[in-house]
Each structure stands twice: as C-alpha cells, then as structure tokens.
C-alpha positions in Angstrom: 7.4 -0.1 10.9 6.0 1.8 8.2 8.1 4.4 5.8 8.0 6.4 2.8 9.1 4.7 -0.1 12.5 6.4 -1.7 13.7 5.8 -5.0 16.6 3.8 -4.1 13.7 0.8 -3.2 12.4 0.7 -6.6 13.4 -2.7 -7.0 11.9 -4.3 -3.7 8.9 -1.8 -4.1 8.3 -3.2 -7.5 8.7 -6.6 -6.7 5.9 -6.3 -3.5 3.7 -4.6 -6.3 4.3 -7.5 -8.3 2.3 -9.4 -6.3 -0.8 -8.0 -7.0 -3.0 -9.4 -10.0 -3.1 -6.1 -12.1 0.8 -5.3 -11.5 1.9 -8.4 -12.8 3.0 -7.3 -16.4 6.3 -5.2 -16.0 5.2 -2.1 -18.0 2.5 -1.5 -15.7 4.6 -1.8 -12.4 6.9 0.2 -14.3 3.9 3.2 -14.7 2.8 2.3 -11.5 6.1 3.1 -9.6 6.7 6.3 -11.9 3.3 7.5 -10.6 4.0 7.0 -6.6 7.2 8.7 -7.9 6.1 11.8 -9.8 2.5 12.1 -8.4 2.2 14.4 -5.7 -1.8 12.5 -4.7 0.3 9.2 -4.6 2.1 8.1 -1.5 3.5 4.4 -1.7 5.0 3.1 2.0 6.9 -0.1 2.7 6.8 -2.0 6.1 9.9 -2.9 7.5 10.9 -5.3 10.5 14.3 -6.6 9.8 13.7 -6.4 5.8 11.5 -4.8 3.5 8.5 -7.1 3.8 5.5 -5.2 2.5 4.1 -2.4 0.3 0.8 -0.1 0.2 -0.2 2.6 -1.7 -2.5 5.8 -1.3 -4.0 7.5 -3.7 -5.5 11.2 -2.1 -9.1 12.5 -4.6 -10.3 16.0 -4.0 -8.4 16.3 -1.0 -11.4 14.4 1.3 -10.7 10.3 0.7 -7.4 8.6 0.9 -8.1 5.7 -1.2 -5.9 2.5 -0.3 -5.0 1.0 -3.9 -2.2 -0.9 -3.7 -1.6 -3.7 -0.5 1.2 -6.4 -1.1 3.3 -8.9 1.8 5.9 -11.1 0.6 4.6 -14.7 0.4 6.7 -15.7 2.9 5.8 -13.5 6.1 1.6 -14.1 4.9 -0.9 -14.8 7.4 1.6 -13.4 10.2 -0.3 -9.9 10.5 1.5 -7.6 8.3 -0.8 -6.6 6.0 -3.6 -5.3 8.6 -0.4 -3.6 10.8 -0.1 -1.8 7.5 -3.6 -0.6 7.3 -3.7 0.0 11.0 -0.6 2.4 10.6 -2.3 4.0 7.1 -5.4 4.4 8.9 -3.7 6.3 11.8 -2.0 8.5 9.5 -4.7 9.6 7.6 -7.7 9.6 9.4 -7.4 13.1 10.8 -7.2 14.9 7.4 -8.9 12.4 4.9 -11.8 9.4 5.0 -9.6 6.6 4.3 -11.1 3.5 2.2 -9.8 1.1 -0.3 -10.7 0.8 -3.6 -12.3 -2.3 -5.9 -9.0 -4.4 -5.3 -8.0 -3.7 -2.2 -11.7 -4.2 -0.6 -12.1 -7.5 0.6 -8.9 -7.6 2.2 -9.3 -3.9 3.5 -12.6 -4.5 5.0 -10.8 -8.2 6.5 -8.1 -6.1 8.1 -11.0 -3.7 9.4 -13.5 -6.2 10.7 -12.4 -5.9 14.3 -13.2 -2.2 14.2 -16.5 -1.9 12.8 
C-alpha cells in the first residue's frame, strides 16, 4: 500500500533514497528529503506491506507532467514486484490531472515497470 510520506519516516525514507546512485552522499539525501518536505511540487510516498519497504518520488512542472524522480525497494524484497506496484499506484493517482513520466534516472526502470501497458 502506498502513503504519503510524514516527517516522523525520515529515517527509513532516507535510507530507501539511499539506494539510488545520486542519493548516496548524505548531504544530498539530506537536501533531497528537506525538498519532498518543504516543496509543495514534491510529493515522496513509501509502500508499505508489513514494513516500510519502498520509496518514490514526484516531482509536479507547470502543473501538466508529474515527473517520477525518485524509485527505491529495499534489497531484500527486489525482484518481488514492488517497485512496478509503486508505479502502478503513482500512475493511478496521477493520471487524471497530470501526464505522468519519469525522468533520466528513473527511465529504464519506469518504462520496465510500463512495458505491459504500452
């Protein structure tokens, strides 16, 4: 199940995030989190089955494209579907209000999560 990230997960938020190549060094996650946190075009969402497993990130431009920029699942629960449940979900929240695509990092496995659609 998807929900809003709240500032009490920073911790498990910021480890997900973590897992992506550009969040590695701790200063950036650091900006990063403050931005789903302050920004009102940010929305960061964490999926949850018994734990917090997963994290994605929106970034809304213009109003008209909700652009996927952040997508993270733990190691340990990889290959198990969570990540395309996550843009599933995104995808059905968004849709009706903005184009949703991902950006340069979150492309190839965007577009892997997609393929059955297209």
């Amino acid at each position: 199940m998807l929900i809003r990230y709240k500032k009490n997960q920073e911790k498990i938020a910021m480890g997900l995030l973590s897992f992506m190549p550009e969040e590695k060094d701790v200063k950036k996650l650091q900006q990063t989190i403050k931005e789903y946190e302050t920004n009102p075009d940010w929305h960061l969402y964490l999926w949850k089955e018994e734990d917090i497993i997963g994290a994605i990130g929106i970034r809304v431009e213009d109003d008209i494209n909700a652009v996927v920029q952040h997508i993270s699942v733990n190691p340990s629960h990889r290959n198990s579907g969570i990540g395309k449940k996550m843009v599933n979900e995104i995808n059905n929240m968004y849709k009706s209000k903005y184009a949703v695509c991902p950006d340069d990092k979150t492309q190839q496995f965007y577009n892997k999560c997609t393929d059955f659609e297209q």
